[in-house]
C-alpha positions in Angstrom: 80.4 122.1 85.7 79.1 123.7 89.0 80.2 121.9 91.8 79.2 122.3 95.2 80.2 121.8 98.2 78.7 121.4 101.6 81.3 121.9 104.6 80.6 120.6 108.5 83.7 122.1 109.9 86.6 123.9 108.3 89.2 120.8 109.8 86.8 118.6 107.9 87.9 120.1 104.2 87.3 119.1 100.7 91.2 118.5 99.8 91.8 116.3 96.9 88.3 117.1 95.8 88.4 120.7 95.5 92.2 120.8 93.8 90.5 117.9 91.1 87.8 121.1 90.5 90.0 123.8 90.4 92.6 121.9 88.3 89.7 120.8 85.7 88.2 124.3 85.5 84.8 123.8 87.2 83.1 126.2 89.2 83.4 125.8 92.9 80.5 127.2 95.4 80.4 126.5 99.2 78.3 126.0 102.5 80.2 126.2 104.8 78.1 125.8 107.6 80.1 126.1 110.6 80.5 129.7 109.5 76.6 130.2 108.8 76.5 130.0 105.3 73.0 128.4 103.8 72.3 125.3 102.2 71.0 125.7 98.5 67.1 126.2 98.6 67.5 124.0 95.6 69.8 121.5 93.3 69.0 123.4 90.2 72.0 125.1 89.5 74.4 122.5 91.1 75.8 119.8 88.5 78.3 117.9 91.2 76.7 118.4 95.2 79.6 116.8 97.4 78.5 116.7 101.1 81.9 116.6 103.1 82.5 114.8 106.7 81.6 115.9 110.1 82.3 114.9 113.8 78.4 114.7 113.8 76.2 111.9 113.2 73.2 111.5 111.0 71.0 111.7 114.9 72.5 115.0 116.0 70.0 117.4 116.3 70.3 121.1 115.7 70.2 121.3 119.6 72.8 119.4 119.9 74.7 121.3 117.0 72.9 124.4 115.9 75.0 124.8 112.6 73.9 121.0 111.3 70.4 120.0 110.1 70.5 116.8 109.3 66.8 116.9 107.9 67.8 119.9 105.4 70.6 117.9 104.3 68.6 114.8 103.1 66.2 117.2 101.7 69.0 118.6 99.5 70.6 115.0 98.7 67.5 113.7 98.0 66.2 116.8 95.6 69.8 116.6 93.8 69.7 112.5 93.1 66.0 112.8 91.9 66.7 115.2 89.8 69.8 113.5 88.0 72.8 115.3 89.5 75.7 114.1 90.8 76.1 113.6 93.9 79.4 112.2 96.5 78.6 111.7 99.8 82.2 111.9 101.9 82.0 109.5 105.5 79.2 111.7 107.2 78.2 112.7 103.7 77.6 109.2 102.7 75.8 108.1 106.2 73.5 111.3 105.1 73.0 110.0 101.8 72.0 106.4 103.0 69.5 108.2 105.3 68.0 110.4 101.9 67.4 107.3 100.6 65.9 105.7 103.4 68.8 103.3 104.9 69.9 104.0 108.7 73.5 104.4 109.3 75.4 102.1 111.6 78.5 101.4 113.5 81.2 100.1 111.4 83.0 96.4 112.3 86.3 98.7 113.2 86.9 101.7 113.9 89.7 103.5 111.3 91.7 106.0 111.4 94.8 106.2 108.5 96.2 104.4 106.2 94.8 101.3 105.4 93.6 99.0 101.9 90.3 98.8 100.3 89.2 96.2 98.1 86.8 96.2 95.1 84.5 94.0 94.9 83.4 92.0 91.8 80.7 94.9 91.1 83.8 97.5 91.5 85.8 95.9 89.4 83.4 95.5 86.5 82.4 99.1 86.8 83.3 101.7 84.4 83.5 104.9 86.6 86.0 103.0 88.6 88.5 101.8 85.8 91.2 103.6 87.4 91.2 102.0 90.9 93.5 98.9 90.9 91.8 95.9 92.7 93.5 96.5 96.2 94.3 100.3 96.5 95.6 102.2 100.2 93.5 104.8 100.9 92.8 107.2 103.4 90.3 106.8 106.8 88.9 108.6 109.9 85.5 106.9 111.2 83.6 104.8 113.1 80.8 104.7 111.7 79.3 103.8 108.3 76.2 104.3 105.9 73.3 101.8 105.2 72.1 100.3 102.4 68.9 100.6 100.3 67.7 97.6 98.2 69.4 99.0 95.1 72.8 100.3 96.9 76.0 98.1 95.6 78.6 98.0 97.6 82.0 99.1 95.5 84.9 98.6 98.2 85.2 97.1 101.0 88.3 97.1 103.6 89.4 94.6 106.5 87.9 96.9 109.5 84.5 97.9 107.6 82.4 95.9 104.6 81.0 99.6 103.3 83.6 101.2 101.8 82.3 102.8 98.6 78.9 102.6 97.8 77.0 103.0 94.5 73.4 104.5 95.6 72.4 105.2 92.0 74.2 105.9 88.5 75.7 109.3 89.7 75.0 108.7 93.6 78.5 107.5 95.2 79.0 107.4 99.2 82.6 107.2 100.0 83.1 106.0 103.6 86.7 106.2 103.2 88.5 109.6 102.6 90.5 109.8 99.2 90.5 113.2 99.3 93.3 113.8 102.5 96.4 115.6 101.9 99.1 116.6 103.8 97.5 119.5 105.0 94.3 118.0 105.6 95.7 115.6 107.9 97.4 118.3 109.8 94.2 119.7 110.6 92.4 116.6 111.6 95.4 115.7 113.6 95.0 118.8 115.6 91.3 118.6 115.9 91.6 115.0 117.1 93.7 114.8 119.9 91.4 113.0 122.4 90.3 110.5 119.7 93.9 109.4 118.6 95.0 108.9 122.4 92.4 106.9 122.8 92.2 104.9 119.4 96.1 103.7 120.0 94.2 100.4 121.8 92.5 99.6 117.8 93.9 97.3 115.8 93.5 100.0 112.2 94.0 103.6 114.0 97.4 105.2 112.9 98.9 107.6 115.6 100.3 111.4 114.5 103.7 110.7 113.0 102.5 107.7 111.2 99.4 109.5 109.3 101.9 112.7 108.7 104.5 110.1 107.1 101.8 108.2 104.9 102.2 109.8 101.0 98.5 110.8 99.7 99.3 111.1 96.4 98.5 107.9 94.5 94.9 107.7 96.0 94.1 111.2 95.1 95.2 110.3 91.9 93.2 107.4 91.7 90.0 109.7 93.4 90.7 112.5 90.2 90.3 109.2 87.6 86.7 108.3 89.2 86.0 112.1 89.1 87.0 112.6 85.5 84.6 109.9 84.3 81.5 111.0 86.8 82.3 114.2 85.3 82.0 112.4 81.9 78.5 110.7 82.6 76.9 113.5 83.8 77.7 115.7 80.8 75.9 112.6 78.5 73.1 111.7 81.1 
């Protein structure tokens, strides 16, 4: 499988998601776009797109931040889910694939940043790619924002502080508000990225300050993330 990945800022890495890809064998290619490296021209060769986070928005203009084109994105997300990849969508990366499919992002309810539960919802829990995820799992976050919904979009998790957790935009199109794929070093990168932001988040009722979010242990949400991956990996081989 050729999965690919498309990279806002180096702090804002793939983590859990690229060691699932290494550790199954798949073939990993990048844009890293912070350092100037293109977008694809086109989904054909790409089996598994995953569009990673970002301090941007789905608004900011390339004025605003040369390195991100939120058009050229969509164009990609779009291309990929029409022509029957797969495709994950990571907090920014799901916001952009709402707005592919025509649904405007929005402010979340809350905003969150750590540790915190997610909850299936009846649709989750009946649904085969995620089997693994128990009804109530911890899991990691760092937003305030979330994607929008199209007619067809069904809403897979949900969480206290924000009613679009995961989202099911079409049988191998997932937007993942919340972030399953931190790890220790992940976090230490975000942490020292986000300064500013945690000072000022300490007055919200679901923001985790530096020593708690280095003391949380990752491991049984990434876990949980390599299950889902493992069977999206499965129905795209028998699409």
């Amino acid at each position: 499988m050729q999965v690919h990945f498309v990279i806002h800022e180096a702090f804002e890495a793939p983590g859990a998601y690229e060691d699932w890809a290494r550790s199954r064998g798949h073939s990993l290619s990048w844009s890293r776009l912070q350092a100037g490296e293109p977008l694809p021209t086109t989904a054909d060769q790409i089996d598994l797109l995953i569009v990673m986070d970002g301090p941007q928005s789905p608004n900011t203009t390339t004025q605003e931040c040369p390195h991100f084109n939120a058009a050229a994105e969509c164009a990609l997300i779009s291309q990929a889910i029409a022509a029957g990849k797969a495709v994950i969508g990571v907090c920014l990366g799901a916001q952009l694939m709402g707005k592919a499919l025509g649904a405007a992002h929005s402010h979340s309810p809350e905003k969150e940043i750590g540790k915190f539960p997610i909850t299936l919802t009846p649709a989750g829990i009946a649904h085969p790619l995620f089997a693994d995820f128990p009804a109530t799992l911890e899991v990691g976050h760092w937003h305030n924002d979330m994607p929008g919904l199209t007619d067809d979009a069904v809403v897979i998790a949900t969480s206290a502080g924000c009613p679009r957790q995961i989202i099911e935009y079409g049988p191998l199109a997932y937007g993942f508000q919340c972030h399953m794929e931190l790890t220790p070093g992940v976090v230490e990168m975000l942490i020292a990225a986000s300064a500013e932001e945690l000072a000022a988040g300490i007055a919200h009722r679901f923001v985790d300050q530096p020593d708690a979010l280095r003391a949380h242990d990752w491991g049984e949400m990434n876990e949980t993330l390599y299950g889902f991956l493992d069977r999206l990996s499965v129905a795209c081989s028998v699409k």
